[in-house]
C-alpha positions in Angstrom: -2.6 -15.7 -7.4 -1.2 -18.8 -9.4 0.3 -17.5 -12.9 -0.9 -14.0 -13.1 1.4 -12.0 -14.3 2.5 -8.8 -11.7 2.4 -5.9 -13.9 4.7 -3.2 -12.3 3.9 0.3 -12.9 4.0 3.8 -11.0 0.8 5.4 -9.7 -0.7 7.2 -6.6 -1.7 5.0 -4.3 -4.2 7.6 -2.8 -6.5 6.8 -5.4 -6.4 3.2 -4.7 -6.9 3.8 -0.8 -9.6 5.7 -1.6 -11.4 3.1 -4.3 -11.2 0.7 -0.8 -12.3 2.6 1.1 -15.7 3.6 -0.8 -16.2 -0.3 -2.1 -16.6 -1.3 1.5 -17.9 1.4 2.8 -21.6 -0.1 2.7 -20.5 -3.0 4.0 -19.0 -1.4 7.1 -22.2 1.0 7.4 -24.4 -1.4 7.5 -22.8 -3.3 10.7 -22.4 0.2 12.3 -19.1 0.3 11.6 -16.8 3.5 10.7 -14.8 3.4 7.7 -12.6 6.4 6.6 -9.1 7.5 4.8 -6.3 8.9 7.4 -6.4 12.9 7.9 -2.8 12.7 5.6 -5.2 11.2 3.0 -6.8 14.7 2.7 -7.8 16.4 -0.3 -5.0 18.6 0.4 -2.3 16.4 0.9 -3.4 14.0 -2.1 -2.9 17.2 -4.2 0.7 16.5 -3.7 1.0 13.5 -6.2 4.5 12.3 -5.8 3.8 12.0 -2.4 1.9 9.4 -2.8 4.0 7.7 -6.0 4.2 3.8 -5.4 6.0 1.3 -8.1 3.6 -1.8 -7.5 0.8 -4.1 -9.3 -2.2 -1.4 -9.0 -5.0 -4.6 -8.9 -2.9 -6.5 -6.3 -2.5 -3.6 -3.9 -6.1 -3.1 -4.4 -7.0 -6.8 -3.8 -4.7 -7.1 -0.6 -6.3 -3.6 0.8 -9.7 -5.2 0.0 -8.7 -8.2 2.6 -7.5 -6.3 5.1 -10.2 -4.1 5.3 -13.5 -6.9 5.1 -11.2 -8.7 7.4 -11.5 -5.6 10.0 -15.0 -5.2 9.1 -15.8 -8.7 10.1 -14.0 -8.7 13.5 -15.3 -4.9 14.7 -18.6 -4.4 16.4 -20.9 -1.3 15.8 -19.9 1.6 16.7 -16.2 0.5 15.9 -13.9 2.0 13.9 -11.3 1.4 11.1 -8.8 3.8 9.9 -7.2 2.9 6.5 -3.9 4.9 6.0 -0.6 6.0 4.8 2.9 6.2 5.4 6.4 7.3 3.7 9.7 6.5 5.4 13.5 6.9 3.8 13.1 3.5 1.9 9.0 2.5 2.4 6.0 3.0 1.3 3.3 2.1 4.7 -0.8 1.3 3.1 -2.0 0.6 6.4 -6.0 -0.5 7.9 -6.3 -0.2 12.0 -9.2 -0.7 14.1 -10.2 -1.1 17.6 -11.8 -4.2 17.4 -11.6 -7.5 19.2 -8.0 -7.4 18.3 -5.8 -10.9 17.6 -3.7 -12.7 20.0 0.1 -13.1 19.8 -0.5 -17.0 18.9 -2.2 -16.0 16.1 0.1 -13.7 14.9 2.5 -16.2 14.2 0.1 -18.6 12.6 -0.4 -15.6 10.4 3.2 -15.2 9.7 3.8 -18.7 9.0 3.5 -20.7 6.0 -0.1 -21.8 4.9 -3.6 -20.8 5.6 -4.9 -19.5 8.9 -7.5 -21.4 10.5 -10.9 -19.4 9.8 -12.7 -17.8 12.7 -16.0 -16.5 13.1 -16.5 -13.1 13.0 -18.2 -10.5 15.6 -21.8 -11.5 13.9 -21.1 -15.2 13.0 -19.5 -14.1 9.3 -17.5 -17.1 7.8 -14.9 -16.8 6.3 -12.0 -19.7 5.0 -9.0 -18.2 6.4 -7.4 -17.7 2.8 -7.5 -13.8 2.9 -4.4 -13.0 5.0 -2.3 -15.8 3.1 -3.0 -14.5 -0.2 -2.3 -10.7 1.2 1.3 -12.6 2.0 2.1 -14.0 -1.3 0.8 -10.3 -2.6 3.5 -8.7 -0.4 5.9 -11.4 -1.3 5.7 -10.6 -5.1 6.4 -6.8 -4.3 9.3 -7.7 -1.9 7.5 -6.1 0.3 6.3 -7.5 4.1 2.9 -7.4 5.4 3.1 -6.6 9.1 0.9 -6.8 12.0 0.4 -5.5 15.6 -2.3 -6.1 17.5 -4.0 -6.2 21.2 -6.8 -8.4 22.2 -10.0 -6.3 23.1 -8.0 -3.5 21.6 -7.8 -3.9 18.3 -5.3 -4.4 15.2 -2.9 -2.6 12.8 -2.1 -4.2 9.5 0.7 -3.0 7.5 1.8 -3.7 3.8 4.9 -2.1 3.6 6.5 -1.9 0.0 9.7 -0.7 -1.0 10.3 2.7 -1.9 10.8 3.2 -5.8 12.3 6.6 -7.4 12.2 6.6 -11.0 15.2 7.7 -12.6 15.6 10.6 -16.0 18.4 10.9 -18.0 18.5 14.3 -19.7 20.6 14.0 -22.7 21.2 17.3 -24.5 24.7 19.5 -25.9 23.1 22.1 -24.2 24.1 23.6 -21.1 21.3 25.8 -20.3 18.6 23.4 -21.8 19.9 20.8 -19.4 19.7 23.1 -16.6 16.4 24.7 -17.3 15.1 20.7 -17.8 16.8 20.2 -14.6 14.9 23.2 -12.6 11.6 21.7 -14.1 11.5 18.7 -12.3 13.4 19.3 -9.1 10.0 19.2 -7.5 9.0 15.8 -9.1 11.1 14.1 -6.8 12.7 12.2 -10.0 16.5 11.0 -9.2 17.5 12.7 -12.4 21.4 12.4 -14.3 22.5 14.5 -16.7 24.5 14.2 -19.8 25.5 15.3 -23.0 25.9 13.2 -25.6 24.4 9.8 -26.4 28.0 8.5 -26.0 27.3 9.6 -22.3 23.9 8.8 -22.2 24.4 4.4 -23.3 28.1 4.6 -21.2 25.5 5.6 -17.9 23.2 2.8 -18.9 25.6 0.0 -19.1 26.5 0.8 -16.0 
């Protein structure tokens, strides 16, 4: 990454699953390979934006989503599978691309865990590759304080995590007002904001000092 500069902002990481998803999605067709978003993904579900809110670098997340999923793509066969998805614990956020590929052995695991590059292998059609991708989805992870994790079964196939912290942006409602406050209040109950009130700027610079 060198000196790029991480530029931290909310957004719904849907969209950026998705925009994965459908810039490989030739890539993985044309080795006979299935490619699609997680049921929860659904038009339905995506609906629900603040769901899906993430506090990360949108072009990093895309980038590390990108090497995890060519990554799968080169180790499946046709007729394999990969499932790229999403998760949402007490205090993470889960982007996540499985397969049942040829799967990764437990030495190699922690080769990928360590510090460094991996060694490059061939893929299931002889693709190259220089063993740089997982390494730089690492130092991605790293910059968001986040983890990437793996799980994974030879002849079975592989689960690759990056799990970020989970980020709830904060209102301060300033206003003399008691029923403006409250109606203000009732509006965005449902945005899942961690919203203080107040009502005075007195209040309002004592909260942010703290």
């Amino acid at each position: 990454i060198g000196h790029q500069k991480v530029q931290m902002k909310f957004f719904n990481a849907s969209d950026v699953l998705l925009q994965a998803v459908n810039e490989n999605q030739l890539l993985a067709t044309q080795k006979g390979i299935r490619l699609f978003l997680s049921e929860v993904l659904s038009v339905e579900s995506v609906q629900n934006e603040n769901h899906f809110r993430i506090y990360a670098d949108r072009s990093l997340v895309l980038e590390a989503l990108r090497n995890l999923i060519t990554n799968a793509i080169k180790f499946c066969k046709q007729g394999d599978f990969i499932e790229v998805g999403f998760q949402k614990s007490s205090d993470r956020l889960h982007l996540s691309v499985s397969d049942n590929g040829a799967g990764i052995s437990e030495a190699t695991i922690w080769q990928i865990k360590g510090v460094g590059s991996v060694a490059s292998t061939n893929g299931s059609n002889g693709e190259k590759g220089t063993g740089l991708g997982l390494s730089l989805v690492k130092e991605i992870m790293s910059l968001h304080l986040g983890t990437l994790e793996i799980s994974s079964t030879l002849g079975k196939g592989s689960l690759f995590t990056l799990a970020f912290p989970l980020v709830i942006p904060k209102i301060l409602i300033v206003d003399v007002d008691s029923q403006t406050r409250g109606w203000l209040c009732e509006s965005l109950v449902e945005s899942a904001y961690d919203i203080h009130v107040v009502q005075t700027c007195k209040h309002a610079l004592d909260f942010v000092a703290k």
